[in-house]
RODO-2510 file (C-alpha; in nm, 4 decimals, decimal comma):
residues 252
     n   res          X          Y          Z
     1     x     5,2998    16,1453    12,4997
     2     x     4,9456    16,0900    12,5860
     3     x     4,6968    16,1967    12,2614
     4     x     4,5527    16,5282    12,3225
     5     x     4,1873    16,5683    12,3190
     6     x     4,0492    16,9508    12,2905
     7     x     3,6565    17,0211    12,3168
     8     x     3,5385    17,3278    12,1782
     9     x     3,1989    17,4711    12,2021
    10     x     3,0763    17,6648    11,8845
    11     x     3,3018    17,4798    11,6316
    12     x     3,1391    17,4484    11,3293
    13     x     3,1824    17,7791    11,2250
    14     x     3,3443    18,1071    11,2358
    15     x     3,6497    18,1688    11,4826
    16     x     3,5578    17,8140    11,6331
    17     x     3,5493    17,6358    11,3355
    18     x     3,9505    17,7909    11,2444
    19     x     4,0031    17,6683    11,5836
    20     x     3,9372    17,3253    11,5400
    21     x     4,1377    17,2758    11,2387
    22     x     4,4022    17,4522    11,3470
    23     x     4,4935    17,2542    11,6777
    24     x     4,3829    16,9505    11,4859
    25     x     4,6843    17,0583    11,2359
    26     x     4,8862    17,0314    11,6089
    27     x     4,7548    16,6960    11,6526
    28     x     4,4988    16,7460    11,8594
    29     x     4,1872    16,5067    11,8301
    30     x     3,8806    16,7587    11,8330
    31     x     3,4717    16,7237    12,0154
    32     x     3,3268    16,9845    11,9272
    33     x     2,9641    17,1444    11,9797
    34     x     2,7217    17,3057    11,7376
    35     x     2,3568    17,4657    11,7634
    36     x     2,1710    17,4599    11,4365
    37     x     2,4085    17,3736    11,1248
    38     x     2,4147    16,9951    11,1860
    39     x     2,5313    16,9677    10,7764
    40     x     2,8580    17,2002    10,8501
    41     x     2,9488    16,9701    11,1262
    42     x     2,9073    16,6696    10,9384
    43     x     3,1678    16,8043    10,6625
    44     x     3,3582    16,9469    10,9343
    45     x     3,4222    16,5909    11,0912
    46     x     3,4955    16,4888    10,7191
    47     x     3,7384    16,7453    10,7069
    48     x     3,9056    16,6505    10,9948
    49     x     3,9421    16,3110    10,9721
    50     x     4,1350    16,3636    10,6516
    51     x     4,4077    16,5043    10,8214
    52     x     4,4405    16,1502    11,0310
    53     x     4,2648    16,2994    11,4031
    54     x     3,9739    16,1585    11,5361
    55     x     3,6970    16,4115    11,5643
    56     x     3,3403    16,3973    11,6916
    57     x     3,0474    16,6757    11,6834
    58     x     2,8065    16,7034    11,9440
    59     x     2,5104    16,9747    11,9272
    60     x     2,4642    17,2180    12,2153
    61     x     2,2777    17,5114    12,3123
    62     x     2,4996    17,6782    12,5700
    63     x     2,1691    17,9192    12,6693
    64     x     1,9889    17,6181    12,7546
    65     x     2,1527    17,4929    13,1062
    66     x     1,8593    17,1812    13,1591
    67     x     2,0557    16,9813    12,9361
    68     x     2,3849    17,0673    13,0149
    69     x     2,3698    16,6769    13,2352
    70     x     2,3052    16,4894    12,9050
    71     x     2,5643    16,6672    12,7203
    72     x     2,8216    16,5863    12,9749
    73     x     2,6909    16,2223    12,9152
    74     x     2,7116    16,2468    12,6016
    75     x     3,0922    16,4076    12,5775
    76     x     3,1113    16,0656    12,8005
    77     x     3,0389    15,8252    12,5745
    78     x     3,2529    15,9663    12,2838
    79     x     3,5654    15,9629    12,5020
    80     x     3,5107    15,5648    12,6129
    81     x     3,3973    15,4907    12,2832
    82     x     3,6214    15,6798    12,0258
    83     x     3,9397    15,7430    12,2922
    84     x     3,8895    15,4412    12,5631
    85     x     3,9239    15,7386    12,8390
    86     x     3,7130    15,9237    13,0810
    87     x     3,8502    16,2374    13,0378
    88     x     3,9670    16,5146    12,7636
    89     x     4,2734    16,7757    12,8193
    90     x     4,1420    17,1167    12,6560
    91     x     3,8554    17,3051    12,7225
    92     x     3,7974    17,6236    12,4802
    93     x     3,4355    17,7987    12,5941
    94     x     3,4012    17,9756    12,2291
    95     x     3,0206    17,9739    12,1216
    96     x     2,8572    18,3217    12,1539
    97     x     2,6778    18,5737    11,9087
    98     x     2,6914    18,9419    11,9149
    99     x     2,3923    19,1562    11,9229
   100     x     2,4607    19,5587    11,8214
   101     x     2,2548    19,7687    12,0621
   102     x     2,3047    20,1142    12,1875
   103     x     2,2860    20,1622    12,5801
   104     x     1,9588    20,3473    12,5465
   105     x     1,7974    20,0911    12,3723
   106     x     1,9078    19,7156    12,4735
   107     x     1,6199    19,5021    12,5975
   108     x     1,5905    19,2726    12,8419
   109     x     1,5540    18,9753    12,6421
   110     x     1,8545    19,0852    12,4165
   111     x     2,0386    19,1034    12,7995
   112     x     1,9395    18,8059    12,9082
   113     x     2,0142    18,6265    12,5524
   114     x     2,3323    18,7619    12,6050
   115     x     2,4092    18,6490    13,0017
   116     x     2,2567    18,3193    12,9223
   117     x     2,5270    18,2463    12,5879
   118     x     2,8021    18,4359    12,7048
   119     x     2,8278    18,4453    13,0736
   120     x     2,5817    18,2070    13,2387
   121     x     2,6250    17,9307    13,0100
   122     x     2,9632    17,8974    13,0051
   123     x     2,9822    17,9097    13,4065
   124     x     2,8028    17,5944    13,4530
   125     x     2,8961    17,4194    13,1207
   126     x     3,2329    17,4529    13,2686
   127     x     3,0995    17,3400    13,6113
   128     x     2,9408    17,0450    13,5033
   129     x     3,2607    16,9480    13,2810
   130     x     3,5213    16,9489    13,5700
   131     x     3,4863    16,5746    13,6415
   132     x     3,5594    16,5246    13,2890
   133     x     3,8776    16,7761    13,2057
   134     x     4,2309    16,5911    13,3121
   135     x     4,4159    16,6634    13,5887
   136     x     4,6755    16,9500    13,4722
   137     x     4,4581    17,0239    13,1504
   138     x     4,3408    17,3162    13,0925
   139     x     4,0212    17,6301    12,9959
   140     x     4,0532    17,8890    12,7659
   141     x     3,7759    18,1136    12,7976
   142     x     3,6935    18,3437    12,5094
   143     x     3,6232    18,7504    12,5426
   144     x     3,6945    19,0182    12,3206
   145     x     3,8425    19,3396    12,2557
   146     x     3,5621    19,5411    12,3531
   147     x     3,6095    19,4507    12,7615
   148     x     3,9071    19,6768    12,7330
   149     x     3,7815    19,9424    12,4519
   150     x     3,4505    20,1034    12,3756
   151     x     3,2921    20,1082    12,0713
   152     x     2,9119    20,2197    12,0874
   153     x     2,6545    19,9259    12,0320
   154     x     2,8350    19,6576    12,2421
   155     x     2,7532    19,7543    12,6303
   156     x     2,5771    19,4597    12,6983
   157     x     2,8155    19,1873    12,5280
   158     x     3,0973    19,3354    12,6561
   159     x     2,9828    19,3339    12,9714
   160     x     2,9263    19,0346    12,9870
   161     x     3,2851    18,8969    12,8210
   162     x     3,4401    19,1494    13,1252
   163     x     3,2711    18,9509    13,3932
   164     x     3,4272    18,5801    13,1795
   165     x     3,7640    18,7442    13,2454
   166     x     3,7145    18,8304    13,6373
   167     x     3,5605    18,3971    13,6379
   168     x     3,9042    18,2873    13,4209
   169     x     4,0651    18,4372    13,7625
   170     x     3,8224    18,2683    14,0040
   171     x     3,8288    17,9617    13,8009
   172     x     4,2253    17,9615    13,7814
   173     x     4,2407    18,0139    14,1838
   174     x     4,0305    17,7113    14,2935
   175     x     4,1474    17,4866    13,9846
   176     x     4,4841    17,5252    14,0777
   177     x     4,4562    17,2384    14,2845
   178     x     4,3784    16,9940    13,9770
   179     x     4,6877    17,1401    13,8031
   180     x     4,4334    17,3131    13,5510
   181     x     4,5243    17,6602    13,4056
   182     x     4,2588    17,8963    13,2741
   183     x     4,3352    18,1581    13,0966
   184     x     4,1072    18,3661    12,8342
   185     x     4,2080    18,4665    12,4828
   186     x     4,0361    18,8664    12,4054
   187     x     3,9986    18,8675    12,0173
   188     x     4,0275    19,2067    11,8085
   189     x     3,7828    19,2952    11,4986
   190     x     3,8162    18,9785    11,2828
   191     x     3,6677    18,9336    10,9371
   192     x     3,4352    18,6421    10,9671
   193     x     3,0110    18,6332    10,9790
   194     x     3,0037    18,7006    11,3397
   195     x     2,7382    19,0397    11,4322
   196     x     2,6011    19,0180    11,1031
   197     x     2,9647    18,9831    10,9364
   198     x     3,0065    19,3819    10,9129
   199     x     3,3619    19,3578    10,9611
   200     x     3,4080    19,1600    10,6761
   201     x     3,1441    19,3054    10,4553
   202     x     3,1678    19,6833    10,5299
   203     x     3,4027    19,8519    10,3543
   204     x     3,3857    20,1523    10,5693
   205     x     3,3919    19,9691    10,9121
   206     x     3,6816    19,7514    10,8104
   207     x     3,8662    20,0388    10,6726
   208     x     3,8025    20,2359    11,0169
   209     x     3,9396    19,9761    11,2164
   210     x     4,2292    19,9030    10,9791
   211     x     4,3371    20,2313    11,0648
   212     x     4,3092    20,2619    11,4302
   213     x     4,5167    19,8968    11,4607
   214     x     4,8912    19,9237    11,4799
   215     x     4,9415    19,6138    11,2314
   216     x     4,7402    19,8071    11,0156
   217     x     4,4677    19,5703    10,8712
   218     x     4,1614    19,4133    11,0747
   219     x     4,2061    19,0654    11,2170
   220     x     4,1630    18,7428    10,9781
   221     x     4,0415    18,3925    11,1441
   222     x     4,3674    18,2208    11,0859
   223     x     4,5072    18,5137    11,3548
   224     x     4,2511    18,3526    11,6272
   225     x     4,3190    18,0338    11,5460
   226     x     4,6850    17,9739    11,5124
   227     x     4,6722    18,2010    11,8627
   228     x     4,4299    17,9253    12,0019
   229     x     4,6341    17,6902    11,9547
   230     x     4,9471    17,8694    12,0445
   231     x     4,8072    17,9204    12,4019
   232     x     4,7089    17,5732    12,4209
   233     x     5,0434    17,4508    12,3414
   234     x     5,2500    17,2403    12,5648
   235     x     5,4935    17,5223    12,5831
   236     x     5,2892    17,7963    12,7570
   237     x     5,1765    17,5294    13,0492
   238     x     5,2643    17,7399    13,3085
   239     x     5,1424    18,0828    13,1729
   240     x     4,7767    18,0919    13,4307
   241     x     4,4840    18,3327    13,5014
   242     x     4,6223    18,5717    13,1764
   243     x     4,4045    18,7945    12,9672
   244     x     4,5624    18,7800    12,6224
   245     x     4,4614    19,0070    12,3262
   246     x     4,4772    18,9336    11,9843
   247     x     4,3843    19,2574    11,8018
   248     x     4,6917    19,3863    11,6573
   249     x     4,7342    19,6335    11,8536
   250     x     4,3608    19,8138    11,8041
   251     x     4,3334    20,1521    11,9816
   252     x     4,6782    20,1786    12,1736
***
């Protein structure tokens, strides 16, 4: 079997960063992209090469579409130098931040942060990438919860991770032809830093949300992850153009 190659954007940390170790625990040789923390991907690649997969960080600023050509370039080079191939199997679109804003009061630029890392960018990051993911490969997109429920605070960010699950369609439709599936992956509440790491942090909230899941707790990384990986799995090849939730069953 040929070696798997998975690039995920946002890796370094968080829900990415489980990610990334936990399909490199498949096997799974790992590029993955990060913004600002260029010390947490250095230890990440450590990390990861001591469980035997090659691995290889590349920094990224999904917002910032200008220099989406060099990154492709760049993904490029690693996969002729590190892999002696021109193409990887796995794309996950993960990066993204949350901003907490009523209705009422979101501002433009908070919109437009928001389009531009969780909509816009991964449109044409994914775009530009095509000549580069294999033939019968495949895209997981990344949305959340909050495109199905409403919580106050998150009109603009879920917005925006509704209109990734209407592309994961689109994207599925005209792929077909290359064999690629797309599907996208809708986490629950999860305990990690993200929004300020209130989930994690806040007794109250967590509590709150404990109770209104069916599982009965809030969602750890190791949930995201392992499902990441599950859904990237040669077993679920044929499964296409599927929203999946991982939430535990929040407000059923």
């Amino acid at each position: 079997m040929t070696q798997r190659i998975a690039l995920v954007t946002g890796g370094s940390r968080g829900l990415g960063k489980n990610a990334v170790l936990k399909l490199a625990a498949q096997g799974t040789d790992i590029i993955f992209t990060w913004h600002s923390q260029q010390q947490a991907a250095q230890d990440l690649v450590k990390e990861l090469q001591q469980t035997g997969v090659k691995a290889v960080a590349l920094q990224l600023n999904v917002s910032d579409i200008s220099t989406f050509g060099d990154f492709a370039q760049q993904v490029k080079g690693a996969l002729k130098e590190m892999w002696q191939r021109d193409t990887f199997d796995y794309l996950v679109n993960n990066a993204g931040i949350g901003i907490n804003a009523p209705f009422a009061e979101t501002t433009e630029a908070q919109f437009d942060e928001l389009l531009n890392i969780q909509f816009k960018g991964p449109f044409f990051l994914t775009q530009r990438l095509l000549p580069l993911i294999k033939n019968g490969g495949r895209i997981l997109n990344v949305s959340t919860g909050l495109a199905r429920f409403a919580l106050p605070g998150f009109a603009a960010y879920a917005a925006m991770k509704g209109a990734m699950e209407v592309l994961t369609r689109y994207q599925a439709k005209e792929l077909g032809e290359r064999g690629i599936a797309v599907n996208v992956i809708a986490p629950g509440a999860i305990e990690t830093d993200f929004g300020g790491g209130s989930v994690r942090d806040n007794a109250q909230i967590n509590q709150y949300i404990a109770s209104q899941t069916a599982l009965g707790r809030v969602g750890m990384p190791d949930d995201i992850g392992d499902a990441i990986a599950a859904l990237l799995s040669d077993k679920l090849g044929w499964m296409n153009a599927q929203r999946v939730e991982v939430s535990g069953g929040m407000f059923l």
